[in-house]
C-alpha positions, 0 to 999 in steps of 0.5 A: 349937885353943890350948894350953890345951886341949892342956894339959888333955888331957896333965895329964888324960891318965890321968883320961881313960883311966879316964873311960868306966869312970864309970857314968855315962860308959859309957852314952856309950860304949855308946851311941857303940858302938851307933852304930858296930855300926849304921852302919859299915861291916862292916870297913875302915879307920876314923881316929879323930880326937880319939882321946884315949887310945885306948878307942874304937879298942881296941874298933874293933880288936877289931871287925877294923877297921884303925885310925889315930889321930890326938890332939892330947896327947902323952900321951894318944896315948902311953897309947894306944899302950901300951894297945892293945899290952897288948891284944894289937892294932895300930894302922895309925899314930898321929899326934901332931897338931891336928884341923885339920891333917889334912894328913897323912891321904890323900885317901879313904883311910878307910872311916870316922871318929870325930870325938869331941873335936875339935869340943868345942873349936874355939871358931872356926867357921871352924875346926870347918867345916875340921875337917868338910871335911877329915873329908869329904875322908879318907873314901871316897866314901859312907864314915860318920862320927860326929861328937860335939858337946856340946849345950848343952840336954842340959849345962843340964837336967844342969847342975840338979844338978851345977853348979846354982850357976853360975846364980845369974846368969841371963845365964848360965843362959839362954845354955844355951838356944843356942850359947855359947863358954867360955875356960878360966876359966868351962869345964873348959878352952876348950869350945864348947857347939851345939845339934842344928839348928845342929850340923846345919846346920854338917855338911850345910855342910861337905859331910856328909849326916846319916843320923841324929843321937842323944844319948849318954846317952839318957834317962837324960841329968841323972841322974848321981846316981841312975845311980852310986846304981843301979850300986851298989845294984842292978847288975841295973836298972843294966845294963837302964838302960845297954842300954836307954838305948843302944838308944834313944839315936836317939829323938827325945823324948831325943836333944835333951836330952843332953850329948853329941850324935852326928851320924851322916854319910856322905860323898856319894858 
């Protein structure tokens, strides 16, 4: 993962605290915590890997799970810290490092993972294949992990209304239609975009077996603009919105349509 993409996350560090408060971004967190009720384990030790500043390992500690993070921003990782001190938890540790370099983590040591960031970035499959392996590695034999792609069908159908401009060449509209790597200049910093078959193939690669997969924003994935207008025009239709969206998020008439992609696996036993 280069320097760009730790810059973005250091000068974007507070952006990110606040970016789950989004209507529109809580729908992946409800979506993501649905995942994790469903298919954690009832307690342990879960890594959060690419944890960024910490909002999911704050909900895992209220869970009663014990917690490492590991990021790659020093600021992110230092918001995380406070955070989760002024919500009166602990962390087990917090490691300042790449996702791919996991070297410091024990062998089966962990319950669980979350995989959140990392594999939004790493444009060498080489390295997303360590990323997994190394994941596989850290957990328990039969220990579950959720891993997050971004999926370049679901960024296209939202790309209709939020970056409609960008395909006013058609090379670059028709790339949404399979994987594609952006440098800092054409993404939001280096980013690499999959879609669910070959987001498959690359885990069951590394060794991970797929339980289920889902898609974050469910079926309410491209609808940013009419998401914000109901949260603040009708917070009753909203909240049945982002509940039903996050308990269907595994159906498969949605799951291969929206932005981000969860792949839930589990280490071979």
């Amino acid at each position: 993962m280069s320097e760009f993409v730790k810059t973005y996350y250091n000068e974007q560090a507070e952006r990110e605290w606040d970016r789950l408060n989004n209507p529109y971004n809580a729908v992946e967190m409800a979506s993501t915590l649905w995942l994790i009720d469903s298919y954690f384990p009832r307690e342990g030790t879960v890594c959060d890997i690419g944890s960024g500043p910490g909002r999911y390992a704050i909900e895992l500690l209220k869970r009663g799970y014990g917690v490492t993070l590991l990021e790659l921003s020093e600021k992110e990782l230092e918001i995380a810290r406070v955070k989760i001190e002024e919500a009166g938890l602990a962390a087990d540790g917090y490691i300042c490092e790449n996702a791919i370099n996991m070297n410091k983590l024990r062998s089966e040591s962990f319950d669980a993972a979350l995989v959140m960031g990392p594999l939004y970035h790493l444009i060498e499959r080489e390295q997303r294949l360590e990323v997994l392996s190394q994941t596989a590695r850290i957990l328990k034999p039969g220990g579950t992990a959720i891993l997050s792609y971004i999926n370049s069908w679901g960024t296209l159908k939202a790309g209709v209304s939020e970056f409609s401009e960008t395909f006013r060449n058609p090379d670059d509209l028709y790339a949404y239609f399979d994987e594609q790597s952006l440098d800092a200049e054409r993404g939001f910093t280096e980013c690499y975009f999959t879609t669910p078959s070959k987001a498959i193939r690359e885990i069951e690669e590394a060794g991970l077996e797929l339980i289920t997969y889902a898609g974050a924003e469910g079926f309410l994935a491209g609808l940013a603009r009419e998401v914000h207008r109901l949260h603040r025009e009708d917070p009753l239709v909203y909240g049945n919105l982002l509940r039903a969206a996050s308990e269907t998020c595994e159906a498969p008439q949605y799951r291969d349509a929206t932005e981000h992609l969860h792949l839930v696996v589990r280490r071979r036993a």
